[in-house]
MIRO-475789 format. One record per residue: x, y, z of N, C-alpha, C in turn; residue in three letters. Coordinates in pm, whole numbers. Each point is the difference from the previous one (the first is absolute). Layout:
REM residues N
{{X, Y, Z}, {X, Y, Z}, {X, Y, Z}, ALA}
...
***
This chain:
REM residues 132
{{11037, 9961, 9321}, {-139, -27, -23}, {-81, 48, 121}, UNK}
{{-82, 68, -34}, {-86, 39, 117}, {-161, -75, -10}, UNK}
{{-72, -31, 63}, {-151, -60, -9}, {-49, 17, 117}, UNK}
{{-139, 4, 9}, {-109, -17, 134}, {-117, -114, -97}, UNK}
{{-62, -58, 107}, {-92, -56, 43}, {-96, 36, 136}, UNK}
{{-145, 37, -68}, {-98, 48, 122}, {-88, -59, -31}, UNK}
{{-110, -30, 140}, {-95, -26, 26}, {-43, 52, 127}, UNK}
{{-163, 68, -25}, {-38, 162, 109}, {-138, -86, -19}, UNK}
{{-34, -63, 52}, {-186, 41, 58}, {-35, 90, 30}, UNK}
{{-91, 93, -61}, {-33, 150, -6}, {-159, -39, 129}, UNK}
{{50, 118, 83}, {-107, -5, 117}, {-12, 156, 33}, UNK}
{{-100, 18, 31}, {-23, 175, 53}, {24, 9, 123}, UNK}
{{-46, -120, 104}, {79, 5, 130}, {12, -131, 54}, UNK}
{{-3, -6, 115}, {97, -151, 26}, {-240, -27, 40}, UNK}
{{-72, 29, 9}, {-175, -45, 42}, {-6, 8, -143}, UNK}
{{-126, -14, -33}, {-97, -28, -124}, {-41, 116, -24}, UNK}
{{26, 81, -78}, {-15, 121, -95}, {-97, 10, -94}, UNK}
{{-97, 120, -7}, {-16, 16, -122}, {-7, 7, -111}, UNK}
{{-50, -101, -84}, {5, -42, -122}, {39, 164, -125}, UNK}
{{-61, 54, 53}, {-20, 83, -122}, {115, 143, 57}, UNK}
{{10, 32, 100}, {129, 30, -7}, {107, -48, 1}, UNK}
{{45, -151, 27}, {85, -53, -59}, {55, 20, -155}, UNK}
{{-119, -53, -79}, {-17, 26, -173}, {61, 147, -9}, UNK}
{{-39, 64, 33}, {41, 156, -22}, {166, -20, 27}, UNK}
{{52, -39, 91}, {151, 3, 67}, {39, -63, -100}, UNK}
{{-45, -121, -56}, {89, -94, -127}, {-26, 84, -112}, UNK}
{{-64, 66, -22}, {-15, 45, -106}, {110, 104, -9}, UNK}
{{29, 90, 62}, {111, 83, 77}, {158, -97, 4}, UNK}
{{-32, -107, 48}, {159, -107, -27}, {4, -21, -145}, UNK}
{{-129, -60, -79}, {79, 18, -145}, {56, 95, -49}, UNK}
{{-51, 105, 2}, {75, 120, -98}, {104, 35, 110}, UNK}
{{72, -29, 74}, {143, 50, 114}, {56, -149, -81}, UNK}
{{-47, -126, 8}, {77, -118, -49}, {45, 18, -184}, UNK}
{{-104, 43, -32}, {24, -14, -167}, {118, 124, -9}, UNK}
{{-35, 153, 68}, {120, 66, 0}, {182, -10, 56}, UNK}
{{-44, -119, 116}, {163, -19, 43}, {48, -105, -27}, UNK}
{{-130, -96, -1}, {79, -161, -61}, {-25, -40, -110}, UNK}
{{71, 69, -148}, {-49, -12, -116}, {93, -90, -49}, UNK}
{{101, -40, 91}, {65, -154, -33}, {-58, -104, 56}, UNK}
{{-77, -17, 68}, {-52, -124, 59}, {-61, -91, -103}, UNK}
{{-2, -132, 46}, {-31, -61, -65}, {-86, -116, 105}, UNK}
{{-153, -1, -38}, {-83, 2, -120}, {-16, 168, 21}, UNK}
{{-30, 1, -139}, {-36, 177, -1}, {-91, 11, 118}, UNK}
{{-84, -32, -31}, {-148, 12, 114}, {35, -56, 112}, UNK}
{{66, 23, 117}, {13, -58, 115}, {-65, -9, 126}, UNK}
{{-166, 40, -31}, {-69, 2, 106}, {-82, -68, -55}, UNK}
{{-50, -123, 117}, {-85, -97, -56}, {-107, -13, 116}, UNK}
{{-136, -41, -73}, {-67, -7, 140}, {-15, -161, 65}, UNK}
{{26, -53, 69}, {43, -130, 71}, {-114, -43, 126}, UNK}
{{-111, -61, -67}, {-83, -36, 99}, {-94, 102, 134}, UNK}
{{-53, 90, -99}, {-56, 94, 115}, {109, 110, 42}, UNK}
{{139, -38, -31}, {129, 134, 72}, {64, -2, -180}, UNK}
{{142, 126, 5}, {13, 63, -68}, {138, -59, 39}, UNK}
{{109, -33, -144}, {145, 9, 82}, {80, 50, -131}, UNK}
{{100, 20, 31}, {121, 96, -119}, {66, -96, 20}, UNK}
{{67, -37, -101}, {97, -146, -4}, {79, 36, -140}, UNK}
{{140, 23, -20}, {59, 50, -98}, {168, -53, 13}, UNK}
{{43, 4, -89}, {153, 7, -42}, {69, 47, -53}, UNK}
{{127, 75, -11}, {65, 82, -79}, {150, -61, -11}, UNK}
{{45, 4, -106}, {158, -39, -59}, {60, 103, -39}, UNK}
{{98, 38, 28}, {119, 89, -104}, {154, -30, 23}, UNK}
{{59, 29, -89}, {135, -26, 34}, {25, 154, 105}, UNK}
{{-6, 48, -6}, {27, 130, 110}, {-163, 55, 87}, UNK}
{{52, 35, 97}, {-88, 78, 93}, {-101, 96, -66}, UNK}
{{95, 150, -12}, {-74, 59, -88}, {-64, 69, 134}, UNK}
{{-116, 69, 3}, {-113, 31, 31}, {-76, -183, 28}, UNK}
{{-36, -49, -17}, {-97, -94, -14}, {-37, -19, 183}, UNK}
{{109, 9, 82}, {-2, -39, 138}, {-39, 140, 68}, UNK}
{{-6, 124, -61}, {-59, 98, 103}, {-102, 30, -55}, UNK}
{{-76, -32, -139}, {-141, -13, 10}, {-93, -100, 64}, UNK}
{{86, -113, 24}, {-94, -99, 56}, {-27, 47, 119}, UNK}
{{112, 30, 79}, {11, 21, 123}, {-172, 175, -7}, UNK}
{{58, 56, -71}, {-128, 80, 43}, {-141, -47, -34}, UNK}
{{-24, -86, -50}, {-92, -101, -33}, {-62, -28, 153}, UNK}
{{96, -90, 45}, {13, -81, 124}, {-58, 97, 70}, UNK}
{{58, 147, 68}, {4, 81, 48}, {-191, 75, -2}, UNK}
{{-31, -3, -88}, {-107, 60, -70}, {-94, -133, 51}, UNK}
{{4, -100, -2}, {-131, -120, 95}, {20, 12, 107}, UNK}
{{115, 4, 46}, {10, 20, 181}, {-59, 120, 29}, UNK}
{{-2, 99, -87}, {-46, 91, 107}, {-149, 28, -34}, UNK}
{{-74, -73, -177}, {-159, 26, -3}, {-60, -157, -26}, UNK}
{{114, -99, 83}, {-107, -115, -12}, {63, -105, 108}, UNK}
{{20, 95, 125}, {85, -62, 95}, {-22, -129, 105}, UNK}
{{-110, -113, -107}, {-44, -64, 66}, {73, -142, -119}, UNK}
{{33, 77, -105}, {97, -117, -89}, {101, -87, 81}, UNK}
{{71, -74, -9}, {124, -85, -17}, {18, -106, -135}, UNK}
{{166, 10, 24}, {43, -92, -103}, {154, -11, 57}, UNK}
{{55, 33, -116}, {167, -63, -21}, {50, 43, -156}, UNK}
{{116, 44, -10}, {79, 46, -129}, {133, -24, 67}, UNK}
{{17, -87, -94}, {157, -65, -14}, {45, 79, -130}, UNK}
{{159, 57, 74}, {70, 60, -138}, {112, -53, 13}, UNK}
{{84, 23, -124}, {135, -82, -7}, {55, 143, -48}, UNK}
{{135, 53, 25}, {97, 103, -107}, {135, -91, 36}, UNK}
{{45, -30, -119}, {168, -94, 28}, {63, 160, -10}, UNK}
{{-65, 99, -1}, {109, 147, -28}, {6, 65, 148}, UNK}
{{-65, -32, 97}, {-28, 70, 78}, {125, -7, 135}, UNK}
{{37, 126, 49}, {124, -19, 104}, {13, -76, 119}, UNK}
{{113, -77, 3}, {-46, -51, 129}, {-16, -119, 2}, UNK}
{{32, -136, -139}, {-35, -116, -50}, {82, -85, 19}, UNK}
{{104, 33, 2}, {112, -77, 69}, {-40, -57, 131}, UNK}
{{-102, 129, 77}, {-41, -87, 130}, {-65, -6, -3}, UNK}
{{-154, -31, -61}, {-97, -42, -31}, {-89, -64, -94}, UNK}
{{50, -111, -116}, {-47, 7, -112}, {-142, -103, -19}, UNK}
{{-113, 103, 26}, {-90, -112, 12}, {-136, 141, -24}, UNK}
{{-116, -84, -13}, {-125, 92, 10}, {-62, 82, 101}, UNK}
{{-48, 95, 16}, {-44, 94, 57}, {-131, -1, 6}, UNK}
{{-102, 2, 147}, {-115, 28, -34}, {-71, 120, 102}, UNK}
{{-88, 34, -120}, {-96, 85, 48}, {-112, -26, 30}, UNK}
{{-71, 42, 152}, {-108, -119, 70}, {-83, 112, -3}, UNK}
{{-131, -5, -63}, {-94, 115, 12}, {-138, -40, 131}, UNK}
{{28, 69, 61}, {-115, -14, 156}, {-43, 111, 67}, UNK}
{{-148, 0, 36}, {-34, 114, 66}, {87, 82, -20}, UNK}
{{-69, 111, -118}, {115, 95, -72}, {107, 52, 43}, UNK}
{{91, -159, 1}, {129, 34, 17}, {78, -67, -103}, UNK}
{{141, 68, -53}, {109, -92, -35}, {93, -54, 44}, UNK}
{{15, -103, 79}, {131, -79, 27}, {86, -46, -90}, UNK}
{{137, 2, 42}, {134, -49, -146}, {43, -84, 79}, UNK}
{{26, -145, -45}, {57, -66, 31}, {112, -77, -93}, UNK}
{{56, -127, 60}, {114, -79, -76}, {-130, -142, -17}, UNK}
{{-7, -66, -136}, {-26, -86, -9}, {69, -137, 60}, UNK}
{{-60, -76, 83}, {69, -157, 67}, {-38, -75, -72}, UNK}
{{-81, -26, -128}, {-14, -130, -42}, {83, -24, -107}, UNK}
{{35, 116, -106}, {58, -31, -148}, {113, 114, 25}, UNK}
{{58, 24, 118}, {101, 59, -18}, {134, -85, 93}, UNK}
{{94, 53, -41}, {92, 47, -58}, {-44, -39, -175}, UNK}
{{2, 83, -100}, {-28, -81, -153}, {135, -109, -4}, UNK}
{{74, 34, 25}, {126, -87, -41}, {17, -60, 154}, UNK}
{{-2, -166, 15}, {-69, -97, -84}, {-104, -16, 44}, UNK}
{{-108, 53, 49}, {-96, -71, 78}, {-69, -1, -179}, UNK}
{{-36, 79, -44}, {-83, 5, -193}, {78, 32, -122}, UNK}
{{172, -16, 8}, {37, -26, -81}, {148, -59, 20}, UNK}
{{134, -13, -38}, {96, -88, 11}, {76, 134, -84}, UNK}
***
């Protein structure tokens, strides 16, 4: 089973930006989001949240697939035209090498357009810390 979970507060830079070129940049993330994350779920994953903008989505499959190197260029694509975002995307692959010594979630920390990979400490190891 492979899955992610994200949440990105969409920012143009880490100061207070222009409204209306902002709009232009999201407008530019939907059609890159509707083209790479056409599994996400809610379809529409950009919401506007009190004055800011955030992408908040989930994806399930029993296999990988593609699904994890479109997100990732997703990801890739705000860091470098909205590098004032952060968030977090937690993914799970039980297929992925290397599980024997690690079986737990993975995250991706979006900051001053950067990506950090890390090991999740709160819900990992899956076996048993979230399941038996």
């Amino acid at each position: 089973m492979y899955s992610y979970h994200l949440w990105i507060l969409l920012r143009e830079s880490t100061r207070e930006a222009e409204e209306s070129s902002l709009i232009r940049k999201l407008d530019q993330l939907k059609a890159v989001v509707a083209e790479k994350l056409r599994d996400v779920v809610p379809e529409y994953p950009i919401h506007p949240l009190n004055y800011e903008h955030l992408l908040q989505g989930s994806v399930s499959h029993n296999r990988r697939g593609d699904s994890h190197d479109r997100m990732l260029s997703v990801l890739a694509w705000i860091a470098d035209e909205l590098p004032g975002s952060y968030g977090l995307v937690y993914w799970y692959d039980d297929e992925v090498p290397g599980r024997s010594f690690y079986d737990g979630y993975n995250v991706i920390v979006i900051a001053r357009g950067s990506l950090m990979h890390r090991h999740d400490p709160f819900l990992s190891p899956v076996a048993p810390v979230v399941e038996d």
